[in-house]
C-alpha positions in Angstrom: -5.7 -8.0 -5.9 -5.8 -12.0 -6.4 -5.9 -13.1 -2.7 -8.6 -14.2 -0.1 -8.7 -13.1 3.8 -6.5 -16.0 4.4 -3.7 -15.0 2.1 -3.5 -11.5 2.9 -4.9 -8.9 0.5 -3.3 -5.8 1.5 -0.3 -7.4 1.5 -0.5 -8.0 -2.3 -1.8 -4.5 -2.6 1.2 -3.0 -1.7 2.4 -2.0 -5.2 5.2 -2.5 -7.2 5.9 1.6 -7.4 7.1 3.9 -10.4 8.4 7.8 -10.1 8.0 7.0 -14.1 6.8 10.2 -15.7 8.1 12.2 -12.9 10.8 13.3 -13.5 11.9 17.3 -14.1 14.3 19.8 -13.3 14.9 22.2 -10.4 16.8 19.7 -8.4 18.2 20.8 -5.3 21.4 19.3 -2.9 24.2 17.0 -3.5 24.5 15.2 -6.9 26.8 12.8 -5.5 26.5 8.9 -4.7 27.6 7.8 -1.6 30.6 5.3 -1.9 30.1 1.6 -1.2 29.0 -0.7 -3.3 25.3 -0.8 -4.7 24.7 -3.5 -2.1 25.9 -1.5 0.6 23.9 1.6 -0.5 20.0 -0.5 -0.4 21.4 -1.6 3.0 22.1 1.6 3.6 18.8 3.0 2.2 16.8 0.7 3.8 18.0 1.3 7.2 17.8 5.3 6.9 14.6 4.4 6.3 13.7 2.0 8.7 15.3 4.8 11.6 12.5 7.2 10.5 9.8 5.1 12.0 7.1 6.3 9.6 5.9 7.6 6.1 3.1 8.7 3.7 3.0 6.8 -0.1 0.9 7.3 -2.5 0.3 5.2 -5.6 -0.9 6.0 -9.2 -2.0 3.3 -11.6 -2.0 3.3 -14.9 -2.9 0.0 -17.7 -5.6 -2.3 -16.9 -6.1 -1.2 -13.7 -6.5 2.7 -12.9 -6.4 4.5 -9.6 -4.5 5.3 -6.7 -3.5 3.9 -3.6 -2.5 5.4 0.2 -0.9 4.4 2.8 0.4 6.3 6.0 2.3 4.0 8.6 3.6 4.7 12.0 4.3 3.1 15.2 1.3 0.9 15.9 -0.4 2.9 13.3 -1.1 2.2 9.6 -4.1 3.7 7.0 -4.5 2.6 3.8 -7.0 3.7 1.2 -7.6 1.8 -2.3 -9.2 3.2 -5.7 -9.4 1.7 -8.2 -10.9 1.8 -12.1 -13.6 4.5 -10.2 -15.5 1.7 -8.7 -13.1 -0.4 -6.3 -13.1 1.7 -2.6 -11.4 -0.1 0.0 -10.1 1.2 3.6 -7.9 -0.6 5.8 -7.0 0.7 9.4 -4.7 -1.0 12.2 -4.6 0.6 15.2 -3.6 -1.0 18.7 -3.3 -4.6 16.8 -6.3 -4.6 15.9 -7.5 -4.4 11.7 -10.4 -2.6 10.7 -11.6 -2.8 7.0 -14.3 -1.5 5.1 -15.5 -1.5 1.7 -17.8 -1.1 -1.0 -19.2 -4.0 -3.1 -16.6 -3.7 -5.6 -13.9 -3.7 -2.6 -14.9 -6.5 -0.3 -15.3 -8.4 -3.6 -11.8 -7.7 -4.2 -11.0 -8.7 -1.4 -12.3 -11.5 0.4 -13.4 -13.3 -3.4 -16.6 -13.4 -1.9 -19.8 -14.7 -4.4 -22.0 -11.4 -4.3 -24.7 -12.2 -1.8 -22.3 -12.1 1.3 -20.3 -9.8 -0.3 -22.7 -7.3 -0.5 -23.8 -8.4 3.0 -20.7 -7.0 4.8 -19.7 -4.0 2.6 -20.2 -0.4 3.5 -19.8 -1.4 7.1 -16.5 -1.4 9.2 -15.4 -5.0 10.3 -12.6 -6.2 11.9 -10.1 -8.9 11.3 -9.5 -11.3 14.6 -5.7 -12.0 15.4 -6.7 -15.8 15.1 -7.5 -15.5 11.6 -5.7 -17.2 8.8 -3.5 -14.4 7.4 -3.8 -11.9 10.2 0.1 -11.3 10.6 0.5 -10.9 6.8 -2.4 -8.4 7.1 -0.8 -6.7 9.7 2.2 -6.4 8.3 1.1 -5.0 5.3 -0.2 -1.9 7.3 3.8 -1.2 8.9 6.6 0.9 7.7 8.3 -2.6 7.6 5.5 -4.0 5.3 5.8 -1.0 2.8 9.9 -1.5 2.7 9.4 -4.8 1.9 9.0 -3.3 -1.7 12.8 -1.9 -1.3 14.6 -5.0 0.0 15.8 -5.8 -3.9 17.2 -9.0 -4.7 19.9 -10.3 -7.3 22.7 -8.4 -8.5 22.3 -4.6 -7.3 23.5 -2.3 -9.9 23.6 1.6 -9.7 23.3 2.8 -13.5 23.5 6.7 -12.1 21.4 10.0 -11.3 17.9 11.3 -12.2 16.0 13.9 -11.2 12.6 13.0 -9.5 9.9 15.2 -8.0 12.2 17.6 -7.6 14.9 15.7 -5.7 18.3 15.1 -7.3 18.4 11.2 -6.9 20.3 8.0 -7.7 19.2 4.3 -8.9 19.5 1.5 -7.3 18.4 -1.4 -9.8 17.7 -5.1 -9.0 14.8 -7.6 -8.8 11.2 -6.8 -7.1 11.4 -9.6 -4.8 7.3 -10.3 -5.2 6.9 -9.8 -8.8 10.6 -11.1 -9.8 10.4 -8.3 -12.0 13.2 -5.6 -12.9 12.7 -2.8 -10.1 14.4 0.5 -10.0 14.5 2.5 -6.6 15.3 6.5 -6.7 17.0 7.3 -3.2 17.9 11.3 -2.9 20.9 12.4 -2.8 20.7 15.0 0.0 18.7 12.7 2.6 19.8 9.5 1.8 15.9 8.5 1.6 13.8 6.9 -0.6 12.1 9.2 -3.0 10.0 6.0 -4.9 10.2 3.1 -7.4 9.9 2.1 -10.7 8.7 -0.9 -12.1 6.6 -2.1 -15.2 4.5 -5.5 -15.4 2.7 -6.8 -18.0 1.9 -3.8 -19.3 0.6 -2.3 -16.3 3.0 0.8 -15.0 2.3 2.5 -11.3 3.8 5.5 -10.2 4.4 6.2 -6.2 6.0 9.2 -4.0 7.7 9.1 -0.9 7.0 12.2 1.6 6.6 12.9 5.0 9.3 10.7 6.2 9.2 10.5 10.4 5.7 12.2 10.3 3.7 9.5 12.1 -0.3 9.4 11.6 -3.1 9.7 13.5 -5.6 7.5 13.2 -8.9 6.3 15.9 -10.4 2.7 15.8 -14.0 3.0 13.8 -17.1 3.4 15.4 -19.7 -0.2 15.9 -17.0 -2.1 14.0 -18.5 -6.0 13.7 -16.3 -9.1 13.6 -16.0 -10.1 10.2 -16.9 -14.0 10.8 -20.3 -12.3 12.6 -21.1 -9.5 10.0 -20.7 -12.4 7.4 -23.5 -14.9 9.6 -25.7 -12.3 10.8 -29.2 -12.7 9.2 -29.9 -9.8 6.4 -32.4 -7.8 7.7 -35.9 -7.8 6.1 -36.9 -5.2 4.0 -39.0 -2.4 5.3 -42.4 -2.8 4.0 -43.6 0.6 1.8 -46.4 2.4 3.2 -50.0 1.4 1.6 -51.7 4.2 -0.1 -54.4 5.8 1.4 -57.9 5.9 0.3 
């Protein structure tokens, strides 16, 4: 939520994600963990995953920044839909290798850092990103199923401290290091599917919660109607206001 076109927004958006809070009982399948060693098991994880070929996430956040995030990726397909503190709207489409964004003020403030006359210039329209643009491959990674298990590829010392129930799964930790934040991550993979179920992680103060579902179910998704080139929607003249009517008499 810090970076410019150049250095790949959405990439950064993709949140450091927390099953925190939901936990609960009624869960159903196996309660035991595979064997290998914890580093085995993310590989493990990771690749189950990856042999899916697409998911839906959501993302709640909680501290000093509120809302919730979507994403639903696929082969050549990726949607992703930002909220945040009930002011912040941002959508993000690839489809065919091509990136369509559109946002409100707040959004395309967010994130293109923008000073608010050509901010407010391009928002509430749909514009694309061109492939030659700084940042385009970040961007367009960040809209894959390889983009979102980036998030899951924990570094350091894996540990596997046991089993918890979450959203219903019965599931097992995997703990190591967030690779973007450098921060303590903890990822819940279930025990009957050998998927990821979500993550937990905590930074300064600011604690997100995200689900896993729909594992394999690949989207749908259609490239926006009169989408505008980003570098033209930002040059364009702003057109001229439309005169009131004088009153008669």
């Amino acid at each position: 939520m810090r970076r410019t076109v150049g250095a790949a927004f959405l990439a950064a958006v993709i949140p450091v994600l927390a099953v925190g809070g939901c936990t609960g009982g009624g869960a159903k399948g196996p309660s035991a963990v595979p064997s290998g060693t914890p580093r085995q098991l993310l590989d493990d994880v990771v690749a189950a995953a990856t042999a899916k070929g697409a998911v839906h996430l959501r993302v709640d956040y909680e501290g000093r920044a509120t809302g919730t995030t979507t994403y639903d990726v696929g082969p050549g397909v990726g949607l992703q839909a930002i909220d945040l503190n009930n002011h912040t709207h941002l959508e993000a489409r690839s489809v065919g290798g091509v990136i369509y964004l559109k946002g409100n003020f707040q959004g395309i403030s967010l994130f293109t850092s923008l000073n608010p006359d050509p901010a407010a210039k391009i928002s509430n329209q749909w514009l694309t990103i061109d492939k030659a643009a700084k940042g385009y491959d970040q961007l367009s990674r960040a809209l894959t199923l390889d983009g979102v298990l980036d998030e899951m590829k924990l570094t350091g010392t894996i540990a596997q401290p046991g089993l918890r129930d979450v959203d219903g799964q019965r599931t097992y930790e995997l703990r190591g290091t967030d690779p973007r934040s450098n921060a303590p991550q903890t990822l819940f993979v279930s025990t009957a599917t050998g998927l990821p179920v979500g993550f937990e992680e905590t930074v300064a103060g600011n604690t997100t919660t995200g689900h896993f579902s729909s594992w394999g179910a690949a989207p749908a998704a259609s490239a926006p109607p009169s989408a505008v080139p980003f570098a033209q929607a930002l040059s364009s003249p702003v057109p001229s206001p439309t005169p009131s009517p004088k009153p008669s008499g």
